[in-house]
C-alpha positions in Angstrom: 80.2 84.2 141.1 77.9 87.3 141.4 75.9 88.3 138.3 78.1 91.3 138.3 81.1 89.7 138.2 80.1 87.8 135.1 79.8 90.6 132.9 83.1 92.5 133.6 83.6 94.7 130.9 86.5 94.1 128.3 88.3 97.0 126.8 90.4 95.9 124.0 93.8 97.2 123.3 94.8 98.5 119.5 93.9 96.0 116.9 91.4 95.3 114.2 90.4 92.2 112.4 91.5 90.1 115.9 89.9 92.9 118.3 86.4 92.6 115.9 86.4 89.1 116.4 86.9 89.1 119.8 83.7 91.9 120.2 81.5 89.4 118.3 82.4 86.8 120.5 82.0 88.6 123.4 79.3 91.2 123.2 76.4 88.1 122.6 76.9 86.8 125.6 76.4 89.8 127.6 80.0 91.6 128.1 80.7 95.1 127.2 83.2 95.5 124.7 85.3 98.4 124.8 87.9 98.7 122.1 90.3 101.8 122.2 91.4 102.8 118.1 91.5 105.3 115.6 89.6 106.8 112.8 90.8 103.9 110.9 90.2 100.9 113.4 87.5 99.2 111.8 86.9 97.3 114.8 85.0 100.7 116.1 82.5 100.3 113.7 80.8 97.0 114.5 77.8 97.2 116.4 78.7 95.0 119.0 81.5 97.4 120.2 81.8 100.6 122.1 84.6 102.7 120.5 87.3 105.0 121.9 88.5 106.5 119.4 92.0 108.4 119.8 94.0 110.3 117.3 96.1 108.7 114.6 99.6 108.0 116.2 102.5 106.2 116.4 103.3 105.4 119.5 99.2 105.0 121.0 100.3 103.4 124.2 100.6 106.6 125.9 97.3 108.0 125.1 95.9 104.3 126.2 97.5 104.6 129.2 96.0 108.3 130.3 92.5 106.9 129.2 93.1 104.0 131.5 94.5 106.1 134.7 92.0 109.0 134.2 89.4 108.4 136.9 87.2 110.3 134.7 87.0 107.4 132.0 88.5 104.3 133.8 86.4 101.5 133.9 87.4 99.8 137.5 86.9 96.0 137.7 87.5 96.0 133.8 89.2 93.3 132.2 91.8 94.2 129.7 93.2 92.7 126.3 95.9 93.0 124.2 95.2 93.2 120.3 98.6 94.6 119.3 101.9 94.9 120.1 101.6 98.1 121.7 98.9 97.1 124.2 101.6 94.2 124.9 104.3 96.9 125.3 102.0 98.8 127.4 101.0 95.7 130.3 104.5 95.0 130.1 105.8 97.9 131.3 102.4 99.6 133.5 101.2 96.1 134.9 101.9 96.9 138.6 100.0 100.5 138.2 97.1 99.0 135.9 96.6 96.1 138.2 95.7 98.1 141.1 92.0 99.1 139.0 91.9 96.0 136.1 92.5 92.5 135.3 95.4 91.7 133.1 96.1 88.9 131.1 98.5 86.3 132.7 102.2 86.7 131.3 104.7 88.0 132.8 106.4 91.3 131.8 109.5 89.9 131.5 108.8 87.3 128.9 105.8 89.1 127.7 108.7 91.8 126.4 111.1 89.0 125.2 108.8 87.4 123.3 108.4 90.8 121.4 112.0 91.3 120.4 112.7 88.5 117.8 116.1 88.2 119.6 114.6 87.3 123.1 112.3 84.9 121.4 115.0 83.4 119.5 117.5 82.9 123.3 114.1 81.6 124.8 113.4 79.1 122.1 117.2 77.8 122.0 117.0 77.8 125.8 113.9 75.6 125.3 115.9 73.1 122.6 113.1 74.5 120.0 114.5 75.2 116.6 115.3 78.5 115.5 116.6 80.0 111.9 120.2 81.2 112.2 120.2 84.6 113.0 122.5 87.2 115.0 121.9 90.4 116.6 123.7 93.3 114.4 124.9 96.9 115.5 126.8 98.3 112.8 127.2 98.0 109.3 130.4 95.5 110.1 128.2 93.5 112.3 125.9 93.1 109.5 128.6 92.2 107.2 130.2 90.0 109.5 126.7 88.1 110.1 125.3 87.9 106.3 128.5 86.2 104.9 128.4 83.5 108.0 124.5 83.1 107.1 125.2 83.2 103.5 122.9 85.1 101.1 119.9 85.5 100.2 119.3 86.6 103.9 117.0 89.2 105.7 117.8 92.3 107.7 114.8 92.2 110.8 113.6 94.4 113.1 114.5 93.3 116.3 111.4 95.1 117.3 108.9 94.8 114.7 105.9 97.6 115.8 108.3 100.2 116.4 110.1 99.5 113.2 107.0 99.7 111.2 105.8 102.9 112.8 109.0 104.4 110.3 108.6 102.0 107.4 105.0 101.1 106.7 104.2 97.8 105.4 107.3 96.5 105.3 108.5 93.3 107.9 112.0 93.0 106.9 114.3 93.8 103.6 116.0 90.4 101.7 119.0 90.8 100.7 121.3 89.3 98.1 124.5 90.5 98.4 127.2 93.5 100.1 125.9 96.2 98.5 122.2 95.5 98.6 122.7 94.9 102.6 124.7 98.2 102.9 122.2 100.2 101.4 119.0 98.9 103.5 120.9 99.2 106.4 121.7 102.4 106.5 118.2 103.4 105.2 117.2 101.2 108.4 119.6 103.3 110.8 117.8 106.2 109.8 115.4 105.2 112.2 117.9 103.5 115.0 116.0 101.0 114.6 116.9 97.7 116.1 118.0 94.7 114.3 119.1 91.2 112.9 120.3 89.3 110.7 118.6 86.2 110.1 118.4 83.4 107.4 115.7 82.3 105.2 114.1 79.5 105.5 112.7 78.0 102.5 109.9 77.2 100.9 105.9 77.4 100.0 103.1 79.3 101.7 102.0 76.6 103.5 104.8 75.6 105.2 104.2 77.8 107.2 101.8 76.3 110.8 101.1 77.8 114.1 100.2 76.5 117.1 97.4 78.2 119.7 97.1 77.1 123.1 96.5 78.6 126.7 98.7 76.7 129.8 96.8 77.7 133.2 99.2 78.5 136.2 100.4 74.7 135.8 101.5 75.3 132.2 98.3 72.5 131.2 96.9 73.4 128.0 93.0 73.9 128.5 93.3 73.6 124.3 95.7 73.1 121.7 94.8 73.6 118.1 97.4 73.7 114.9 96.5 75.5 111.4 98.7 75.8 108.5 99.0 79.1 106.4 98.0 78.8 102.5 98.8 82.1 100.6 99.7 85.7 102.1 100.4 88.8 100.4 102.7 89.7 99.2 103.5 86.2 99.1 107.0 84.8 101.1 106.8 87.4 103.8 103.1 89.6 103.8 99.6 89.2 105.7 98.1 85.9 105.7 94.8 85.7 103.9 94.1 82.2 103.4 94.5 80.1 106.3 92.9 76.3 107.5 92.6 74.1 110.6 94.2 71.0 110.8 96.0 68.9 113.6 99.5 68.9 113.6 101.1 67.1 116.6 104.6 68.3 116.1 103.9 71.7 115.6 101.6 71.7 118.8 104.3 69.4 120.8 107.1 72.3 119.8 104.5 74.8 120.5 103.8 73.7 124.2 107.6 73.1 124.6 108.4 76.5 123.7 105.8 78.4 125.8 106.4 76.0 129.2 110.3 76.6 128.4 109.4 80.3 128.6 107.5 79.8 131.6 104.3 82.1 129.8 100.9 81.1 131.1 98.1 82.1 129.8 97.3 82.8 125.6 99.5 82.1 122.9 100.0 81.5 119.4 103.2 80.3 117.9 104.3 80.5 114.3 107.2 77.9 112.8 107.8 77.2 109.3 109.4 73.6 108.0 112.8 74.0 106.5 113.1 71.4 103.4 116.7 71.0 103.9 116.6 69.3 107.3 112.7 69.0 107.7 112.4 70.8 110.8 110.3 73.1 111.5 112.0 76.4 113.2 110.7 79.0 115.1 109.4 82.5 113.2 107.4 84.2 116.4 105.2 84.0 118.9 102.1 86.5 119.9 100.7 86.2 123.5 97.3 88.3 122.4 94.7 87.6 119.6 96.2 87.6 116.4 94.4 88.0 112.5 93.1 85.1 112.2 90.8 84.0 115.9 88.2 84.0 114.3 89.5 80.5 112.8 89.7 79.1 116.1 86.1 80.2 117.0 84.5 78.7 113.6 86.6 75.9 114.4 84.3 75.1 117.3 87.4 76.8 120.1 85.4 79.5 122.3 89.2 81.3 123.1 87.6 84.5 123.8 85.5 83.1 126.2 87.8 81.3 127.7 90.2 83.8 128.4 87.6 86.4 129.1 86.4 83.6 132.0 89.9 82.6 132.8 90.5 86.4 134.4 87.2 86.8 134.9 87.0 83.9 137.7 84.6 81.8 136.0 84.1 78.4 135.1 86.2 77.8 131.6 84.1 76.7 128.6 85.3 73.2 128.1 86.8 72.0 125.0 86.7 68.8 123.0 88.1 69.0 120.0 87.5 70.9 117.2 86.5 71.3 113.2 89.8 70.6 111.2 90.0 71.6 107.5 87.9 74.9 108.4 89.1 77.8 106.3 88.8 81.8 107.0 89.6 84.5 104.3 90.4 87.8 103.2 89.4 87.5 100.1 90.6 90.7 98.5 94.1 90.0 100.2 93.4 86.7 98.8 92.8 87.7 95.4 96.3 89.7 95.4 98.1 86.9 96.8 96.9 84.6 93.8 97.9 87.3 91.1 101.4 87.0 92.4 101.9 83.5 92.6 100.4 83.2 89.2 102.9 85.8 88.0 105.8 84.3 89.3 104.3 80.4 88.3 103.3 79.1 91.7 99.6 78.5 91.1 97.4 78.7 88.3 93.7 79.9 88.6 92.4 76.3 88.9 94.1 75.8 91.8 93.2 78.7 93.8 89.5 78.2 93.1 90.3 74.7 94.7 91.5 75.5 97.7 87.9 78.5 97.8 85.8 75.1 97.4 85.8 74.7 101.3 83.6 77.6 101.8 85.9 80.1 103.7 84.4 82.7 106.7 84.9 86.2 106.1 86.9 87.6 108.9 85.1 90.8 108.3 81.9 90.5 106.3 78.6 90.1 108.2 75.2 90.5 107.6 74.8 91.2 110.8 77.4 93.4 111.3 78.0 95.1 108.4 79.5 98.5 109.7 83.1 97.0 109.7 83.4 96.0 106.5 81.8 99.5 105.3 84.6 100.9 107.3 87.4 99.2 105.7 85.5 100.2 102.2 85.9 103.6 102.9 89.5 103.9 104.1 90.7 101.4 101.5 89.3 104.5 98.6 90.5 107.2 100.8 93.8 105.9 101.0 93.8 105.2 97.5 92.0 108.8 96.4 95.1 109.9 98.3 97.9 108.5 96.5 97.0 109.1 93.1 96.1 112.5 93.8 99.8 113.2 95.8 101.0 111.2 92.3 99.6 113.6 90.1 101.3 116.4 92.1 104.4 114.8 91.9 104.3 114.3 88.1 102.9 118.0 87.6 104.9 120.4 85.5 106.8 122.9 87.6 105.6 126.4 86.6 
């Protein structure tokens, strides 16, 4: 390969914590990083990263997509990389145009956009004789009904499509719901939206039942790496942002994971989430992300170069081989982390001794560098203006009408 060819730039679609890992990953080795965000990306603060920064919005694909057509800004030969859901959305659906100028990742469209609707996943994985949690696909408040009472409560009430949904309701994945009346009331507040959605049962138990598998199948569907990590705490805990998570090697986990992805026929990156259900002691399927997800910077402490690879993967260069990797390595958000304590200890799940246990591994900052402190300053900043901004609406709220 030409000395050109091995420094095709990367421009990084949407995210954050995954799209600053995959910058400092990248940029040392001599690729330009390009990551298109917003004021609030902290990703476009890290030195290692040139950032395109586009106004707040909800539905950013389109503005990426103008950026990436405009022969003014495009950046031909580039390689590009999903960090969210929306940059999925966007390959999916613009592959054929954006191919003609970059190089895209290796999924199809068609299960690329399955895989994002938690239905589709759910038919691919049952197709694939991977277990799933019972779940059914609800239009109306009698399909909702109808599906709850044959799950049985507690259940939840999904998005079928969870990035549009949360463009409505911020922060939230799903509702639980314990009965009728509590169902009839989030789903209408859901309809609001026409939003999309399921029923689907809960399975039970702790944090860290929770384990994901992360792989990437070449054009034979052979793994060039498989690694498995288990979850420890998220917040809020039972259905929030993981903060605590750890390396280990789990071979049914991995064996389901590669079952799933070859039954879906998706090449290239992957990472797929199941949780073990104490009543049968399977574990069942809760998603699966082909892009970078929060946490890969646990597979690059844990001694797996997965940026590199895929960056040489599209970029036709000899893959960085892998063999093996650090188990029982631990990455953090430790404010997230902190939160995620306080609530199991309020509802009697952990005590403080325990938590400082599992911190005796030493954890990696996703965020925090020495080196790179810019995104971490970033993520200061917005987490005081956001909260400058709520207690001063709150005070207007509670003011006196005159």
């Amino acid at each position: 390969m030409t000395a050109q060819a091995e420094k095709l730039p990367v421009i990084l679609l949407g995210g954050d914590i995954n799209a600053l890992s995959v910058a400092r990953r990248l940029a040392p080795v001599g690729v330009h990083v390009y990551v298109l965000g917003t004021s609030l990306t902290m990703a476009l603060a890290s030195r290692h990263v040139h950032g395109i920064e586009f106004p707040r919005s909800p539905d950013p694909a389109h503005a990426w997509l103008q950026w990436l057509a405009d022969p003014k800004t495009a950046l031909d030969g580039a390689i590009v990389l999903p960090c969210s859901d929306d940059g999925i959305t966007l390959l999916a659906h613009h592959g054929e145009q954006l191919r003609q100028r970059y190089r895209l990742i290796e999924g199809s469209a068609e299960v690329l956009l399955a895989l994002l609707d938690k239905v589709g996943s759910y038919e691919l994985a049952q197709r694939a004789g991977v277990p799933t949690p019972k779940y059914r696909a609800v239009r109306s408040i009698e399909d909702a009904v109808a599906a709850a009472e044959w799950i049985g409560y507690p259940c939840a009430l999904k998005p079928r499509l969870g990035h549009v949904f949360r463009r409505s309701f911020v922060g939230t994945k799903l509702f639980v719901v314990n009965d009728r009346a509590e169902l009839e009331g989030v789903f209408r507040k859901s309809q609001t939206q026409h939003s999309e959605m399921l029923m689907t049962e809960i399975v039970p138990g702790p944090e860290d039942a929770y384990a994901s598998c992360f792989t990437y199948l070449d054009d034979r569907f052979e793994p060039l790496f498989v690694l498995t990590k288990r979850k420890i705490r998220q917040s809020p805990p039972g259905f929030g942002l993981g903060t605590c998570h750890a390396t280990d090697w789990n071979p049914e986990v991995a064996e389901l994971g590669l079952r799933f992805l070859r039954g879906c026929g998706l090449a290239g990156y992957a990472n797929v989430e199941f949780k073990r259900d104490p009543r049968d002691g399977r574990y069942k399927l809760i998603e699966c992300n082909a892009r970078f997800t929060l946490n890969h910077e646990l597979l690059e402490v844990a001694g797996v170069p997965a940026a590199r690879i895929v960056y040489a993967r599209l970029a036709g260069l000899p893959v960085p081989h892998v063999d093996g990797y650090r188990r029982n390595v631990h990455v953090l958000l430790p404010v997230d982390d902190y939160r995620a304590f306080r609530a199991l200890r309020r509802r009697g799940e952990t005590t403080a001794w325990q938590w400082l246990r599992s911190l005796l591994h030493v954890p990696h900052f996703l965020v925090f560098r020495w080196s790179d402190p810019g995104p971490w300053l970033r993520a200061v900043r917005t987490y005081w203006s956001i909260k400058l901004a709520r207690r001063r609406l709150a005070r207007i709220k509670l003011a006196p009408k005159r």
